[in-house]
MMTF fields as JSON, N, C-alpha, C and O atoms, coordinates in Angstrom:
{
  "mmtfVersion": "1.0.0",
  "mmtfProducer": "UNKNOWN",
  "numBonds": 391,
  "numAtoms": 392,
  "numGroups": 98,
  "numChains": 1,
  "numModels": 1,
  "chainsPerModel": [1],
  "groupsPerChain": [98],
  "chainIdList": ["A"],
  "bondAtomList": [4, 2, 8, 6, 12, 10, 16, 14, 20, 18, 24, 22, 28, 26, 32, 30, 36, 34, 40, 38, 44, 42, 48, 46, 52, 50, 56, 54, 60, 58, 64, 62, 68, 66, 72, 70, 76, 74, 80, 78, 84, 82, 88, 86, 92, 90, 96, 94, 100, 98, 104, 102, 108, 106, 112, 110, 116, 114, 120, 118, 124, 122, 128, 126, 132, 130, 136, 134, 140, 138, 144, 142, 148, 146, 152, 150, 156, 154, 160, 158, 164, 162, 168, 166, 172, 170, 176, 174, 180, 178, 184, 182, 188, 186, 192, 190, 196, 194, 200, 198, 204, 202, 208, 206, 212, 210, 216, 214, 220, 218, 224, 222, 228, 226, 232, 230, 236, 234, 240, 238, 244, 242, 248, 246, 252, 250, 256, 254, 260, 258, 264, 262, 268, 266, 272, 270, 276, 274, 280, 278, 284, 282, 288, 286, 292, 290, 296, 294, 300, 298, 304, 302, 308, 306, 312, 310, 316, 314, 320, 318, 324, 322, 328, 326, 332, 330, 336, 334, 340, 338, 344, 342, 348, 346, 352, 350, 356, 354, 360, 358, 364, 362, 368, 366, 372, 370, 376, 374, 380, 378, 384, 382, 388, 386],
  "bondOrderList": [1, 1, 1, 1, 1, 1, 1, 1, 1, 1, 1, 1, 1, 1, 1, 1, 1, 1, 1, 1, 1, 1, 1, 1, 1, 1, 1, 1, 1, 1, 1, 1, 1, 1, 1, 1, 1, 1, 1, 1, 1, 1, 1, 1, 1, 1, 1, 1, 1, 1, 1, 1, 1, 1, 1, 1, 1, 1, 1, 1, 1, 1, 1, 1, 1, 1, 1, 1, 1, 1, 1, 1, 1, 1, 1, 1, 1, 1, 1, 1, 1, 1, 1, 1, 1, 1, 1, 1, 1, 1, 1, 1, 1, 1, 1, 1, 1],
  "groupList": [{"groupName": "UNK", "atomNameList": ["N", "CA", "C", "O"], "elementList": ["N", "C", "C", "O"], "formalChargeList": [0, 0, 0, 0], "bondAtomList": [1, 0, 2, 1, 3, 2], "bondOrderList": [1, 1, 2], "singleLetterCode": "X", "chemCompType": "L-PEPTIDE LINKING"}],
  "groupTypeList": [0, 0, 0, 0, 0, 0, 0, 0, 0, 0, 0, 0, 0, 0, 0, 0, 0, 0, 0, 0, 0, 0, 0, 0, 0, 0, 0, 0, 0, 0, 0, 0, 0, 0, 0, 0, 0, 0, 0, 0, 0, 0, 0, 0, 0, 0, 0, 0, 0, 0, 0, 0, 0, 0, 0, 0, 0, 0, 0, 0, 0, 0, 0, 0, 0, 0, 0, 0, 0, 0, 0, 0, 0, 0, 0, 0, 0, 0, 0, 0, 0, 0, 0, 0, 0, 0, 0, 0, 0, 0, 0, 0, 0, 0, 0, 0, 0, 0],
  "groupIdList": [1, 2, 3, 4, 5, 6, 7, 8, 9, 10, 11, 12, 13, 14, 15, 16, 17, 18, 19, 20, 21, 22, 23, 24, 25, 26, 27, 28, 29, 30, 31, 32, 33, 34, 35, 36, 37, 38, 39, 40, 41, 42, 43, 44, 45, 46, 47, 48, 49, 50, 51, 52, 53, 54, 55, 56, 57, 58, 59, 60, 61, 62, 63, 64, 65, 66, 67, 68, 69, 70, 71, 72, 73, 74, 75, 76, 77, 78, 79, 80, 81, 82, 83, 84, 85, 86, 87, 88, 89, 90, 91, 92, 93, 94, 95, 96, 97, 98],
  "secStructList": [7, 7, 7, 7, 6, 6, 7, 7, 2, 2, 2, 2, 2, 2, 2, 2, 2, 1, 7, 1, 1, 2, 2, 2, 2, 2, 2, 2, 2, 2, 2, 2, 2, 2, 2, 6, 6, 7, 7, 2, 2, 2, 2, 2, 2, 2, 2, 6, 7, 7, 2, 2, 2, 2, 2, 2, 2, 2, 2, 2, 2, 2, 2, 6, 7, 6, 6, 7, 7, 7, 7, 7, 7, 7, 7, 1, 1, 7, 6, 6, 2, 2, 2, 2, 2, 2, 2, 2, 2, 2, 2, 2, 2, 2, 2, 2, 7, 7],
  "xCoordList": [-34.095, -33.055, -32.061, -32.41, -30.987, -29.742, -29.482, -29.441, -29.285, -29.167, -27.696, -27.368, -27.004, -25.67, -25.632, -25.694, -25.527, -25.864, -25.259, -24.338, -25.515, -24.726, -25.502, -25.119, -26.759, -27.907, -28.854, -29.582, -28.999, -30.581, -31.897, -32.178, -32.599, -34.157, -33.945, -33.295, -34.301, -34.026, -33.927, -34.681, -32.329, -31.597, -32.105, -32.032, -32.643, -32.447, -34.006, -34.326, -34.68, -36.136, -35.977, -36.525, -35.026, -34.54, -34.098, -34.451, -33.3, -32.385, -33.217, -32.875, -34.477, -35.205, -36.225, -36.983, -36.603, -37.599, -37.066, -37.821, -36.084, -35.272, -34.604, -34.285, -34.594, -34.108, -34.527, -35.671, -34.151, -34.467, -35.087, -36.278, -33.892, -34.123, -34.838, -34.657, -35.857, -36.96, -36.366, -36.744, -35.518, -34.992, -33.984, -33.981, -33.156, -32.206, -33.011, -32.712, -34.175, -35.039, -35.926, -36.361, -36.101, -36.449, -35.406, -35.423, -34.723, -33.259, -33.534, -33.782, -33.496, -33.134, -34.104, -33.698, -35.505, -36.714, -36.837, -37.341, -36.216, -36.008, -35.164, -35.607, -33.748, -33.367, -33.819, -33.538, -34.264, -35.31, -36.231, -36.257, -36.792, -38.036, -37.607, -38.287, -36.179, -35.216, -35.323, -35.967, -34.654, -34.278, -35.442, -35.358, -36.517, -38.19, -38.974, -40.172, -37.942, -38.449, -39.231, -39.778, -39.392, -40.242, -39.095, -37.87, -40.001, -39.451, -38.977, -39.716, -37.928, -37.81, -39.327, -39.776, -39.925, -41.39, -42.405, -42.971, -42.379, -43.286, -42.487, -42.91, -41.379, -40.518, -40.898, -40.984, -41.008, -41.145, -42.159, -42.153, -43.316, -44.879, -44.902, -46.126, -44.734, -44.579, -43.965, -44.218, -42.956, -42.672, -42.635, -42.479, -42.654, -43.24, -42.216, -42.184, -41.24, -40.171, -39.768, -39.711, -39.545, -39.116, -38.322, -37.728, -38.586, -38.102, -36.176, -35.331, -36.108, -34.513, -34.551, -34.886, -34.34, -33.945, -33.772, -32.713, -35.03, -34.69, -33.711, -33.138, -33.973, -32.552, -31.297, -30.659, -31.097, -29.847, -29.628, -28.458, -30.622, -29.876, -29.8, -29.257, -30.548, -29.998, -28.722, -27.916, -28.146, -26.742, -26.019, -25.372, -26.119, -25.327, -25.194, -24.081, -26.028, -25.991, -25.003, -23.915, -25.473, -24.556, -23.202, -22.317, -22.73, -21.308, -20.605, -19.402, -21.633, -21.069, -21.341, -20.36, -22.089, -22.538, -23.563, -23.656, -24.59, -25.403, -25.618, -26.694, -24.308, -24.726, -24.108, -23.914, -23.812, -23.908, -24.835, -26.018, -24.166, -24.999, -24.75, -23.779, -25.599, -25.141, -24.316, -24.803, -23.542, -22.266, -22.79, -22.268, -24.021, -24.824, -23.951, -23.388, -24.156, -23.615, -22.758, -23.177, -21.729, -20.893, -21.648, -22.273, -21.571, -22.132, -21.825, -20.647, -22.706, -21.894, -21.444, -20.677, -22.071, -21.816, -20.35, -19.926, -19.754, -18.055, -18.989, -20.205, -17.883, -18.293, -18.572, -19.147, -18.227, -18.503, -19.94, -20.61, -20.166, -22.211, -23.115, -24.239, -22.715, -23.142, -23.114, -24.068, -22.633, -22.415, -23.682, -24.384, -23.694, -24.662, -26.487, -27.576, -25.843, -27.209, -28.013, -29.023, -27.3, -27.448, -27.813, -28.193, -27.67, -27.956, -29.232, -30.191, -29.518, -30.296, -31.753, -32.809, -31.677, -32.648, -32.917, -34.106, -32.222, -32.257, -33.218, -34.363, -32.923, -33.495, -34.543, -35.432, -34.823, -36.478, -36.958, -37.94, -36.923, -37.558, -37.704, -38.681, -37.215, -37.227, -38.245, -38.751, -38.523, -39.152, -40.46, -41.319, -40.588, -41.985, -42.441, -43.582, -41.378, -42.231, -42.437, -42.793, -42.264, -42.914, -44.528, -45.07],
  "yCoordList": [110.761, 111.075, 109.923, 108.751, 110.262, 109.593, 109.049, 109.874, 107.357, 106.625, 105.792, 105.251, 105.943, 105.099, 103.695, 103.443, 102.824, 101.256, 100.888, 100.151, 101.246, 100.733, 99.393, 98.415, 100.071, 98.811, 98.491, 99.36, 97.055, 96.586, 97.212, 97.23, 97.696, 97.15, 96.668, 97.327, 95.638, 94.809, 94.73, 94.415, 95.251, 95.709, 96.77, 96.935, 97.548, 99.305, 99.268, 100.024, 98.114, 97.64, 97.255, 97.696, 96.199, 95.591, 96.834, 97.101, 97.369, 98.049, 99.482, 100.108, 99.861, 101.026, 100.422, 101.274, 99.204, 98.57, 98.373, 98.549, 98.087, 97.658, 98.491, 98.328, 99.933, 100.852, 101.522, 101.131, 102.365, 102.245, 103.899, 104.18, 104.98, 106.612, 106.331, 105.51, 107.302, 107.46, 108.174, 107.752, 109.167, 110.134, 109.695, 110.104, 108.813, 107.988, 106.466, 106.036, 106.094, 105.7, 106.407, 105.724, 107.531, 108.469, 108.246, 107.592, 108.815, 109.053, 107.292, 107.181, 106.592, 105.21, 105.097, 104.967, 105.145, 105.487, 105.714, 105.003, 107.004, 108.142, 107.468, 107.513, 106.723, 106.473, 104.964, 104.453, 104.56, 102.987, 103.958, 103.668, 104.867, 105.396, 105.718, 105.355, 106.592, 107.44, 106.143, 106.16, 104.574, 103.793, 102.79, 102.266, 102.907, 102.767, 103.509, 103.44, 104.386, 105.597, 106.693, 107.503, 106.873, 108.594, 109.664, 109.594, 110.682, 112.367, 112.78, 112.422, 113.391, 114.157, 114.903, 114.714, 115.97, 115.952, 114.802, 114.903, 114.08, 112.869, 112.37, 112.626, 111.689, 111.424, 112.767, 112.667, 113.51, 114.758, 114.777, 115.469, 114.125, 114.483, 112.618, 112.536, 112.143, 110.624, 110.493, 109.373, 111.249, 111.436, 112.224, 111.99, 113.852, 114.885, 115.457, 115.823, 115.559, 116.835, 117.242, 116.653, 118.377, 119.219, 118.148, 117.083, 118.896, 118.517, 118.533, 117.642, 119.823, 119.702, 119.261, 118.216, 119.084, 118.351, 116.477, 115.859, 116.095, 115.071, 114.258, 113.172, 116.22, 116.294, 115.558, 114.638, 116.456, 116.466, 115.071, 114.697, 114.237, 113.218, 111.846, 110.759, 112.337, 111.355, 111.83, 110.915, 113.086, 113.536, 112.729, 111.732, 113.203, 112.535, 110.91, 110.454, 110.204, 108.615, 108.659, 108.083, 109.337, 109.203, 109.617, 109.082, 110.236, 110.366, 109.312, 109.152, 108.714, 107.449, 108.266, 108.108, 108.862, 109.541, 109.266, 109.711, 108.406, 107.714, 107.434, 107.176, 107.575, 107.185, 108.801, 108.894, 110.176, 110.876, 111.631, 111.733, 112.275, 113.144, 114.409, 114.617, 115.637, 116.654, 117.155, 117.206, 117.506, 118.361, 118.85, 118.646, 119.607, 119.892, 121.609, 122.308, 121.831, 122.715, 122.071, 120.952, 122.367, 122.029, 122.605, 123.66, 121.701, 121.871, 123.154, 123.491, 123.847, 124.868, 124.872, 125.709, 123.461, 123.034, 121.913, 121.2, 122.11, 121.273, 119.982, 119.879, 119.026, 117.636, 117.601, 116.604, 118.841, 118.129, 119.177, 119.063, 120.308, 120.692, 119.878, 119.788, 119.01, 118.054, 116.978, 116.305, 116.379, 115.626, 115.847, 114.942, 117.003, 117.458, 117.593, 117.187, 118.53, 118.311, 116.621, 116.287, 115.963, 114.457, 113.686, 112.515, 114.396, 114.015, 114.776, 114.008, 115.828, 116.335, 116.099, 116.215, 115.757, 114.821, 113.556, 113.332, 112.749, 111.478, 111.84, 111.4, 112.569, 112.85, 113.415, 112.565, 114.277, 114.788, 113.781, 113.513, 112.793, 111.717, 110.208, 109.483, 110.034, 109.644, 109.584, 108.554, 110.946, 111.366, 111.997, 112.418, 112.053, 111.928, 110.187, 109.835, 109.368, 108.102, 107.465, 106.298, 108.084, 107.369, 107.515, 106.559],
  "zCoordList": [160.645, 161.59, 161.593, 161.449, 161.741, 161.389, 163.008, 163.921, 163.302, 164.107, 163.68, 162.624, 164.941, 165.054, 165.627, 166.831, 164.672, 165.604, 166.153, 165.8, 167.278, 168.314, 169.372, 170.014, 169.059, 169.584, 168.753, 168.271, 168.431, 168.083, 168.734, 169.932, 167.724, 168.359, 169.372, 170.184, 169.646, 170.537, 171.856, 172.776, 171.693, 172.705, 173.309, 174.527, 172.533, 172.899, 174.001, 174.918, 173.448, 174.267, 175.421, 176.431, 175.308, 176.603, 177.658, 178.807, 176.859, 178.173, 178.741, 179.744, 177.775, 178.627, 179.277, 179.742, 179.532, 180.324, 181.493, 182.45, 181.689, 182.739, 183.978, 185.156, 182.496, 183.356, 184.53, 184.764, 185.409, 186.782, 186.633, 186.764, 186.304, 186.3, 185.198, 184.299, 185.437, 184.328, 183.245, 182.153, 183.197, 182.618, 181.495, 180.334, 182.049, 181.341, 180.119, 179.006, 181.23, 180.37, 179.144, 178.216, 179.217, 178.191, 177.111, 176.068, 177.554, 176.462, 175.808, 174.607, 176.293, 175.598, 174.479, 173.324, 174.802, 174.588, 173.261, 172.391, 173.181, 172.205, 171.093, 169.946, 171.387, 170.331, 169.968, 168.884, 170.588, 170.169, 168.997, 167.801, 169.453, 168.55, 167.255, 166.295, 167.04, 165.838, 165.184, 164.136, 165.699, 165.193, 164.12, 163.01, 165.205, 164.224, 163.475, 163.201, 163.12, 161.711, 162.408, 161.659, 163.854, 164.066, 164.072, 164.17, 163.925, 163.398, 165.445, 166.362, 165.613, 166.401, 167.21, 168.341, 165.85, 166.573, 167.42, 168.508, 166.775, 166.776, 168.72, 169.847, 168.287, 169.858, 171.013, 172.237, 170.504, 171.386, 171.976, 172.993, 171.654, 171.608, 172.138, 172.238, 172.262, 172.688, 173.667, 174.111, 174.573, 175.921, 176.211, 177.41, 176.073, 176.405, 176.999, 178.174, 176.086, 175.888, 174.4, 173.32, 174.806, 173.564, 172.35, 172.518, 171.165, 169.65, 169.984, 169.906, 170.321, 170.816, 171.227, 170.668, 172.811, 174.146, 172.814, 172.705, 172.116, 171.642, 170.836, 170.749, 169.952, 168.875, 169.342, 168.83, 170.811, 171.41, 172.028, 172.111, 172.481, 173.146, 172.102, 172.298, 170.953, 169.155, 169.134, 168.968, 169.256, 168.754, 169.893, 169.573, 171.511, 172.2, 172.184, 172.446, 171.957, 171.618, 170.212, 170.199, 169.161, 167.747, 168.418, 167.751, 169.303, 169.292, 170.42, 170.625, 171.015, 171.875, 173.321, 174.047, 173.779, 174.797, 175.525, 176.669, 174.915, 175.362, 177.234, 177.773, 177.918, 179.723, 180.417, 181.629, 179.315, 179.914, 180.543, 180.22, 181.642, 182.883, 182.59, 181.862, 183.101, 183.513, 184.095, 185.224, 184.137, 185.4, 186.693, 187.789, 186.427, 187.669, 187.904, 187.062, 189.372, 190.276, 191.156, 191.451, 191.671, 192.846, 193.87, 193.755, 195.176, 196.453, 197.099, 197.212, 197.5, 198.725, 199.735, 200.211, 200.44, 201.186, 201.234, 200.325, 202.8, 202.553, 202.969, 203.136, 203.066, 203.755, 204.794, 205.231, 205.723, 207.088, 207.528, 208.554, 206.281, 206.697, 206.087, 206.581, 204.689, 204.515, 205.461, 205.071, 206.457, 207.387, 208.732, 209.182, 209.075, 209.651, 209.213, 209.619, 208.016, 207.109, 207.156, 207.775, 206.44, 207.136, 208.435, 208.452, 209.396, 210.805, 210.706, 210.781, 210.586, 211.019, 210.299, 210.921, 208.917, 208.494, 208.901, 209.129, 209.042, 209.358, 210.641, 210.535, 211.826, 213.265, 212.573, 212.507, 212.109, 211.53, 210.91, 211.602, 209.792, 209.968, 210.966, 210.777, 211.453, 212.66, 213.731, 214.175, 214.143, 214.712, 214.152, 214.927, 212.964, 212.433, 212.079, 211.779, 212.19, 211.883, 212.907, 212.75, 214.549, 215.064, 215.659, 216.216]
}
């Protein structure tokens, strides 16, 4: 599998140890691993996601993509039921920790 150097060994060690989201640490993971000669399968079966899903985040690092996110869904909620939503958790825990 074809790796873009953009990081050392090294580096690529450093910076998924450190990392905080496990997920993003995967991804790093993954191309530390491409970069030490394993197969897509092999990475797949060594953190325990799919052959694609691995494919894909070797391709997104090879194109300089490496700290992208998902887009997600937009909220249904406006700012100000989010605002509430917020109060009203905060008071439910609260009141279970005492």
């Amino acid at each position: 599998m074809h790796i873009e150097l953009y990081h050392t060994t090294i580096e690529l060690k450093k910076i998924f140890r450190k990392e905080k989201d496990p997920r993003r640490a995967a991804r790093i993971r993954a191309v530390y691993l491409a970069q030490m000669g394993k197969t897509a399968p092999q990475i797949a079966q060594v953190l325990g996601y799919t052959r694609r899903v691995v494919q894909n985040w070797i391709y997104s690092y090879n194109r300089g993509l490496q700290d992208q996110t998902g887009r997600g869904t937009k909220a249904r909620l406006n700012a100000d039921q989010l605002q509430w939503l917020r109060q009203r958790i905060g008071a439910a825990q609260h009141r279970h920790a005492i």
